[in-house]
Each structure stands twice: as structure tokens, then as C-alpha cells.
C-alpha positions as CSV (number, residue, x, y, z in Angstrom):
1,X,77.5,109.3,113.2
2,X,75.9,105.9,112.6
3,X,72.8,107.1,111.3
4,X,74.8,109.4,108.8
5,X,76.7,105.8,107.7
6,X,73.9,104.3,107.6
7,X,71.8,107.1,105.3
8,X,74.7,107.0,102.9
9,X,74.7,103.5,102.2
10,X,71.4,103.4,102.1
11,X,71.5,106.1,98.9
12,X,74.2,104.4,97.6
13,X,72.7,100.8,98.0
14,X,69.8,102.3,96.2
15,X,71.1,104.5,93.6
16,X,73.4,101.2,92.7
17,X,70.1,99.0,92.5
18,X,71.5,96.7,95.3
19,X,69.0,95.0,97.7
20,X,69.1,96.4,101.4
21,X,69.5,93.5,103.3
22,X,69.9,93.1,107.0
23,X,73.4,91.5,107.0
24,X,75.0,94.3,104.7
25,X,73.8,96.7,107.5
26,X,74.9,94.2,110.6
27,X,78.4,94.3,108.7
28,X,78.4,98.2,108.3
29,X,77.6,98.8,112.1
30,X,79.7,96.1,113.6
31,X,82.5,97.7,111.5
32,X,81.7,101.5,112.8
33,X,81.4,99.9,116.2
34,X,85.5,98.7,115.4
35,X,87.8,101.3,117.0
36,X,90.8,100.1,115.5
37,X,91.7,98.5,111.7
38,X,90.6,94.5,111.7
39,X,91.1,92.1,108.7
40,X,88.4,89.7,107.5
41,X,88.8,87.4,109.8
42,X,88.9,89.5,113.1
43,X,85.4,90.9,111.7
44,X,84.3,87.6,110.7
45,X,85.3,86.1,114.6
46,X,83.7,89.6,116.0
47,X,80.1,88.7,114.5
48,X,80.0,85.2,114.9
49,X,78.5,85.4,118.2
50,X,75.9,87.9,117.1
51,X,72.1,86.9,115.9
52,X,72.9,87.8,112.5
53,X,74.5,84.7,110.7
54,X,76.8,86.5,108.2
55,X,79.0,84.2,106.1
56,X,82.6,85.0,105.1
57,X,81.2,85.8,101.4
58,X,79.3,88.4,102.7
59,X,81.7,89.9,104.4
60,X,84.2,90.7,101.2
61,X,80.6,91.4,98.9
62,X,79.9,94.2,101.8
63,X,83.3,95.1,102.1
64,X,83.9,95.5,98.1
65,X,80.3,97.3,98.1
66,X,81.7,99.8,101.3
67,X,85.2,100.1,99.6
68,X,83.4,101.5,96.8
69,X,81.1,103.7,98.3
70,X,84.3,105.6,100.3
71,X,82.4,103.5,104.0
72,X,85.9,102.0,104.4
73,X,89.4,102.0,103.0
74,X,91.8,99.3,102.4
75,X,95.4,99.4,103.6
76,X,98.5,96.7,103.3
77,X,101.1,96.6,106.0
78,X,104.5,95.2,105.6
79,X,102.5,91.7,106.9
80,X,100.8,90.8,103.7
81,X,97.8,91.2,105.3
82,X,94.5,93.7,103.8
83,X,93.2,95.4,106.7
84,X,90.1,97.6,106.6
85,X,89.3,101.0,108.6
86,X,86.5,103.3,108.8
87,X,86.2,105.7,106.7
88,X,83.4,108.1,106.7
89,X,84.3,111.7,107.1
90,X,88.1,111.0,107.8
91,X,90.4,113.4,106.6
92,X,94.2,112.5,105.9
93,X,95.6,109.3,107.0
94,X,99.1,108.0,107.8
95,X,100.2,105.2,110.5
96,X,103.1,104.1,112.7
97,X,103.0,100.6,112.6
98,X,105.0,98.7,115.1
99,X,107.3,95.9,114.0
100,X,107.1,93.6,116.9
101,X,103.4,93.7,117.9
102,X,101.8,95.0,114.9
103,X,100.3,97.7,117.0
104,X,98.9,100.7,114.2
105,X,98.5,103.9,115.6
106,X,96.6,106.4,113.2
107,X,98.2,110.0,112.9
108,X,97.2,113.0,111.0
109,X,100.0,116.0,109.7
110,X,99.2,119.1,108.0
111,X,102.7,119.1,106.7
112,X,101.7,115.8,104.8
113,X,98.9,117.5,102.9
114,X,101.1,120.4,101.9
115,X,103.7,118.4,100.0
116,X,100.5,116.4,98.3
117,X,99.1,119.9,96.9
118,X,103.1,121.1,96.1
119,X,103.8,118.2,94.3
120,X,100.2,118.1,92.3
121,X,100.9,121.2,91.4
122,X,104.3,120.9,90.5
123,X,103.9,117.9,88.6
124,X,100.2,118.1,87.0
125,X,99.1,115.1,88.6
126,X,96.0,114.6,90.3
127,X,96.9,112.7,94.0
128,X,93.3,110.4,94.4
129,X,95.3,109.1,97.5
130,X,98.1,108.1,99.2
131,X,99.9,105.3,101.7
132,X,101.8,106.9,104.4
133,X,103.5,104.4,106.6
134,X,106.7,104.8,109.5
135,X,107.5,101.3,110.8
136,X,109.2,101.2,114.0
137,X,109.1,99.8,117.4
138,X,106.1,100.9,119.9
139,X,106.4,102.3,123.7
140,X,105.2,99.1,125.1
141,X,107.8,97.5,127.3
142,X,107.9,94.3,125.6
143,X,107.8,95.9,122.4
144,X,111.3,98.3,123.6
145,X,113.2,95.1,125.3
């Protein structure tokens, strides 16, 4: 699948006139190596060690230039905190967030997509996307105490 990232944002780097530079593609791979969402700062702290120097100001150019090009999305939790995901051929996308540990679990509902297409069809408007969020309390023990 990397290569596939990769051959996108190469096109789009391109067709966008940007320059292909080493650190935009360090931040694209360490983020497809992520398995789970991460703010700036986790990314920042999970690069740091690498051979790549890649400032802070890099990181949010890339990300703004991966946002655009549909690499990642952006989502807000109830902790007023932007996290990024993945988000190169993902489909639908909701999360249970826990309110003790912050632990976000991704799931996916077939229901979900049906009331999007009933309601744009019912109303005339065109759904571009959508923030589906249950908050609630984990199954890890310290989390259920």
C-alpha cells in the first residue's frame, strides 16, 4: 500500500508544482507506518529519533499538503485536540472514544451510510463528509472501576 501512498503524492506533489523533498515523504511513511490516530506532537516525538531532521513546520506544511490531497483526515475529539489518521482508500469512518483514557477505536456501519444517502436524498444536500462519534467508557479494567 505504501508504494500506492507514495505514487499519489508524488502526482499530486507534481501536478500542484510542489518540490518533492525527502522530509515530505519521511512524514508520509512514518504516518502510514502509525497504526492508530497521533497529534502533531506524537508524530513530531515519533521522528525525532530518525535520520531525517524534520522540524515541527514541516510537519503541519506536509500535513496541510496530505489533508488536501485526501493522504489523511483531520478529526476533533471532545479534548480540543486535532488528531490525524490515515486515509488512503478508507471507506466510512466513525469512533468510540473512551472518556477516561482517551482510547479511539475505529468502527465501520453500513447502517451509517444508509441514513447519509436517505437523508441526501431527502433533503438535496450533498453529504462531502461527516463526524461520527459515541463517547463512553472502554473494557479496560481501569477504565470500568
Amino acid at each position: 500500500m505504501i508504494e500506492q501512498v507514495k505514487h499519489k503524492f508524488t502526482h499530486y506533489l507534481q501536478e500542484r508544482g510542489y518540490r518533492k523533498t525527502p522530509e515530505r515523504f519521511a512524514v508520509l511513511e512514518e504516518i502510514y507506518k502509525q497504526d492508530k490516530h497521533f497529534d502533531i506532537e506524537s508524530l513530531y516525538q515519533s521522528m525525532k529519533p530518525k535520520q531525517t531532521h524534520v522540524s515541527k513546520a514541516t510537519l503541519y506544511n506536509t500535513l496541510e499538503i496530505l489533508l488536501d490531497c485526501h493522504l489523511v483526515r483531520k478529526t476533533y475529539f471532545s479534548d480540543h485536540v486535532t488528531y490525524f489518521e490515515k486515509s488512503f482508500q478508507s471507506s466510512q469512518h466513525n469512533h468510540l472514544i473512551c472518556v477516561k483514557c482517551n482510547k479511539i477505536i475505529d468502527f465501520c456501519d453500513p447502517r451509517l451510510q444508509q441514513i447519509k444517502m436517505d437523508l441526501q436524498e431527502q433533503t438535496q444536500f450533498k453529504i462531502i463528509s461527516h463526524a461520527f462519534n459515541f463517547y463512553g467508557i472502554c473494557d479496560s479494567p481501569n477504565c470500568q472501576q
